[in-house]
N, CA, C and O of each residue as an XYZ file, in Angstrom:
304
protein
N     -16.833     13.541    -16.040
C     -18.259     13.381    -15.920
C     -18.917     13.120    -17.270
O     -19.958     12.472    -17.380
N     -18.125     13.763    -18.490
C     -18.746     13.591    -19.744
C     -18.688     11.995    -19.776
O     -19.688     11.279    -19.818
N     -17.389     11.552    -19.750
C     -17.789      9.695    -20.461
C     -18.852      8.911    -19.512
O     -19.720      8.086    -19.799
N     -18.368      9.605    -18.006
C     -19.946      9.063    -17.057
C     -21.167      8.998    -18.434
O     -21.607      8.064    -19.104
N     -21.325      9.934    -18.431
C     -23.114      9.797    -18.920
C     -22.975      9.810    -20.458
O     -23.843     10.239    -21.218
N     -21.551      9.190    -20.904
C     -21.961      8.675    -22.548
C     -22.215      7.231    -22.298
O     -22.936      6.491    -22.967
N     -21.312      6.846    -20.920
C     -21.671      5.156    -20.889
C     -22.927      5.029    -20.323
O     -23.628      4.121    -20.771
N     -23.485      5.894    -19.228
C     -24.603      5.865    -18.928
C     -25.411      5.432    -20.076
O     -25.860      4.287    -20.128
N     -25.619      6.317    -21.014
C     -26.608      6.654    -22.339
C     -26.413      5.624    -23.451
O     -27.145      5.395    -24.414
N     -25.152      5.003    -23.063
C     -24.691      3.824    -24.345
C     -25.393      2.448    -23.765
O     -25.771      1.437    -24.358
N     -25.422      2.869    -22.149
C     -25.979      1.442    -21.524
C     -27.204      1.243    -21.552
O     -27.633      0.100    -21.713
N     -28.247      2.585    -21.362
C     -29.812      2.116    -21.677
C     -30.090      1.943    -22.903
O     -31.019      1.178    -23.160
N     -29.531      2.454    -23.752
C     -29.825      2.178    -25.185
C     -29.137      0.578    -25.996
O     -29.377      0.137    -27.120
N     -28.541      0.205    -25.269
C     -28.251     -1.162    -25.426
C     -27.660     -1.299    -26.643
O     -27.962     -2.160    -27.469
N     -26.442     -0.083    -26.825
C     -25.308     -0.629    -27.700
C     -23.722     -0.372    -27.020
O     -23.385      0.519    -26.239
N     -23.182     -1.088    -27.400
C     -21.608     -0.912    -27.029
C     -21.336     -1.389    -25.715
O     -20.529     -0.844    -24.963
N     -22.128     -2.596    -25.378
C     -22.230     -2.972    -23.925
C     -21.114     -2.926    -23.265
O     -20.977     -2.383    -22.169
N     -20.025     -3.644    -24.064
C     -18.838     -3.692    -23.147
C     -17.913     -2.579    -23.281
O     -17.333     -2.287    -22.235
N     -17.606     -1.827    -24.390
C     -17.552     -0.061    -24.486
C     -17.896      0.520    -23.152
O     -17.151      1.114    -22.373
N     -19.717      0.112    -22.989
C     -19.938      1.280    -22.039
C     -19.811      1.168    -20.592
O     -20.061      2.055    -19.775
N     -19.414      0.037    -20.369
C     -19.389     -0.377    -18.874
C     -17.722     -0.144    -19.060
O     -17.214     -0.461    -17.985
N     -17.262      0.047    -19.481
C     -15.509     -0.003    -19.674
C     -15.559      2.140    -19.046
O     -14.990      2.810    -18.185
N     -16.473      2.361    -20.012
C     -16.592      3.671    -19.883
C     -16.954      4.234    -18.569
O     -16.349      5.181    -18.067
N     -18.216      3.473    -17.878
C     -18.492      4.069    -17.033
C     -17.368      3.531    -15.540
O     -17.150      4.258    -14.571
N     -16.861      2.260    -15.705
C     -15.962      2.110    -14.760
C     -14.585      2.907    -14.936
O     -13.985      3.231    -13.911
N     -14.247      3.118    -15.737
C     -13.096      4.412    -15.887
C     -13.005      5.334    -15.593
O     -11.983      5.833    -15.120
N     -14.675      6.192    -15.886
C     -15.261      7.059    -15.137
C     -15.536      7.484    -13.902
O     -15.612      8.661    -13.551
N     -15.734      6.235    -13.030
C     -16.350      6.530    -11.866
C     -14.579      6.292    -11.221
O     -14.196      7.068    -10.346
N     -13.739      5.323    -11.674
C     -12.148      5.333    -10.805
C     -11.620      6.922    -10.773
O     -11.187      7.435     -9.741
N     -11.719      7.647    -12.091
C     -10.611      8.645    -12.018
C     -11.472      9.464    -11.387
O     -10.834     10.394    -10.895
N     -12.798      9.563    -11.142
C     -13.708     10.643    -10.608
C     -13.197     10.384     -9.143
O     -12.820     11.304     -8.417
N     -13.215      8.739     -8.671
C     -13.098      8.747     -7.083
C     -11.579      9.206     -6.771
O     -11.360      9.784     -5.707
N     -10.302      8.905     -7.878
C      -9.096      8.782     -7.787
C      -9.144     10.309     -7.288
O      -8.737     10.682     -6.188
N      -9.687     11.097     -8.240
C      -9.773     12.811     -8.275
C     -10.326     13.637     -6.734
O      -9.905     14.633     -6.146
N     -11.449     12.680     -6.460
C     -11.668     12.679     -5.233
C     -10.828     12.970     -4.265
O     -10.535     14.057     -3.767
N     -10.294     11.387     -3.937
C      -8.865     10.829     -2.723
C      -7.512     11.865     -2.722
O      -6.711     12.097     -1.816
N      -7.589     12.389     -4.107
C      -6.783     13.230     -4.606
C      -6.728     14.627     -3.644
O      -5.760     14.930     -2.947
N      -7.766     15.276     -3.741
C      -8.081     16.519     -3.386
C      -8.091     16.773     -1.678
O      -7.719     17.781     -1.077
N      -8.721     15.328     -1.045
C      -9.029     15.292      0.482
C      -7.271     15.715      1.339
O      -6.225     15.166      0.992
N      -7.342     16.512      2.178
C      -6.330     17.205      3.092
C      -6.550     16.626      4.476
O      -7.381     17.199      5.180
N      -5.843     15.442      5.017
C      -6.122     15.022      6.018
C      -4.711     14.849      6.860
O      -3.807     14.052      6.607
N      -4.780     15.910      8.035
C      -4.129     15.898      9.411
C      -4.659     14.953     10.705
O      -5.818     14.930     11.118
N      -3.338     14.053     11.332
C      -3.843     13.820     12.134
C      -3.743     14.557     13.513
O      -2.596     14.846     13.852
N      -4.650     14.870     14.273
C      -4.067     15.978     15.535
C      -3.824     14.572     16.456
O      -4.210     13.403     16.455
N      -2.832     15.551     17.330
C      -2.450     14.240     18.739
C      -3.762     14.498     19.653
O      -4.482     15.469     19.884
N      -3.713     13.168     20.050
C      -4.522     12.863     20.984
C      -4.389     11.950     22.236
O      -3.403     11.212     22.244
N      -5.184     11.896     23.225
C      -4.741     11.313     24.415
C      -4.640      9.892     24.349
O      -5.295      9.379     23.441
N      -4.031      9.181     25.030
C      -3.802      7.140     25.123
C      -5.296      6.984     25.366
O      -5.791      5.975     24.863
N      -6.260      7.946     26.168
C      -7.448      7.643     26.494
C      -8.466      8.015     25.536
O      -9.210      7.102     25.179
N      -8.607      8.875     25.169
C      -9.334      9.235     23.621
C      -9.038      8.078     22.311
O      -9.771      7.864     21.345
N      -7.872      7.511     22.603
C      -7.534      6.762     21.401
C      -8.215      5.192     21.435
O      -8.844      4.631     20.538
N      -7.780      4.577     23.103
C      -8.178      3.485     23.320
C     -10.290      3.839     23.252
O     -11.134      2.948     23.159
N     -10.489      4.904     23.312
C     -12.124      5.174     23.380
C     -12.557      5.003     21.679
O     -13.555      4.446     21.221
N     -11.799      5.465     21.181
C     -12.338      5.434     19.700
C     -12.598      3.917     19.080
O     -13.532      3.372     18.493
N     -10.678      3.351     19.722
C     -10.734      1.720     19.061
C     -11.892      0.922     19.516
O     -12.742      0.314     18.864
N     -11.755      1.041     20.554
C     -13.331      0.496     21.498
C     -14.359      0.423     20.436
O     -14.762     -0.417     19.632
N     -14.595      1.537     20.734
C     -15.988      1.869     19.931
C     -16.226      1.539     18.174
O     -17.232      1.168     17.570
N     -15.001      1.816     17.754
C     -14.875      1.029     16.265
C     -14.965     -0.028     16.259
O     -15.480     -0.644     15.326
N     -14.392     -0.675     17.514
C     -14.808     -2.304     17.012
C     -15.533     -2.720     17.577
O     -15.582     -3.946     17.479
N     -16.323     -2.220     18.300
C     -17.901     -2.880     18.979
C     -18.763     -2.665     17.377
O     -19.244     -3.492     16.602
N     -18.704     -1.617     17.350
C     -19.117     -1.523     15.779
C     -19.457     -2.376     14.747
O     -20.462     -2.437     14.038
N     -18.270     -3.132     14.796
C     -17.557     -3.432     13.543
C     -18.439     -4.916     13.940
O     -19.304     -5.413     13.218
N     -18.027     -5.401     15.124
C     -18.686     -6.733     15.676
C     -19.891     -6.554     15.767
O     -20.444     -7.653     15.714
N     -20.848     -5.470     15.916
C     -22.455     -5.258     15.712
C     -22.840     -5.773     14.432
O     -23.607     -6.714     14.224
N     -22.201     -5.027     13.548
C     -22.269     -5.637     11.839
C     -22.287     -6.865     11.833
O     -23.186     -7.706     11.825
N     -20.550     -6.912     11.842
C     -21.011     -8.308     11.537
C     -21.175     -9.728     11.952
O     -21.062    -10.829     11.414
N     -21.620     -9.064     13.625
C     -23.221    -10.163     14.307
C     -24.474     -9.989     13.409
O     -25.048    -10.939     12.875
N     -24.809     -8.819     13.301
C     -26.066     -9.049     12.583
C     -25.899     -9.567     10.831
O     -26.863     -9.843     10.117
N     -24.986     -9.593     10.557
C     -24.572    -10.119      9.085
C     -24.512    -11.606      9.069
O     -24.545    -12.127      7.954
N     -24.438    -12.297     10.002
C     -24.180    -13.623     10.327
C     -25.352    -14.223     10.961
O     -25.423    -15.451     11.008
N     -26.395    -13.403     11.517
C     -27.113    -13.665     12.013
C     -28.442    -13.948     11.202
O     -29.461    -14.520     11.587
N     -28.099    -13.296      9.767
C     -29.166    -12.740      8.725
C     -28.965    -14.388      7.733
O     -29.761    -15.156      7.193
N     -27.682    -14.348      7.869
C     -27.463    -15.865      7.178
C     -27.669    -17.200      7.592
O     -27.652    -18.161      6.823
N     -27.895    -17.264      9.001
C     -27.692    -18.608      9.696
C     -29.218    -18.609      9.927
O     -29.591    -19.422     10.773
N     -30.296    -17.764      9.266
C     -31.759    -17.733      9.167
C     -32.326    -18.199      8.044
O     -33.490    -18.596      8.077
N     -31.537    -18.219      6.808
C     -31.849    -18.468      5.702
C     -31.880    -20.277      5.089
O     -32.207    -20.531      3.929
């Protein structure tokens, strides 16, 4: 978190530009890496019918997006 907010502080002050963006992207990988790191994820069993309900629904989803993502462009 410290180099977070030295690149932060190097970036409004407008020295070490490429220093500080080096800094703060280094920063924010090992912070998320540290993250992904820590998360404990089990999968429990589940039914053929619970499963086909989820995919369903993820990809109606997924096709809501991106209908309206396509829809936002073919306006422009």
């Amino acid at each position: 978190m410290i180099p977070l907010g030295i690149g932060v502080a190097m970036l409004f002050m407008n020295v070490f530009r490429k220093m500080a963006w080096f800094m703060i992207i280094g920063s924010s990988a090992a912070l998320i890496a540290g993250i992904l790191h820590s998360l404990n994820m089990q999968f429990m069993p589940t039914t053929l019918w619970s499963l086909v309900a989820m995919i369903v629904m993820i990809g109606s989803g997924a096709g809501l997006m991106f209908r309206s993502l396509y829809s936002d462009q073919n306006e422009r």
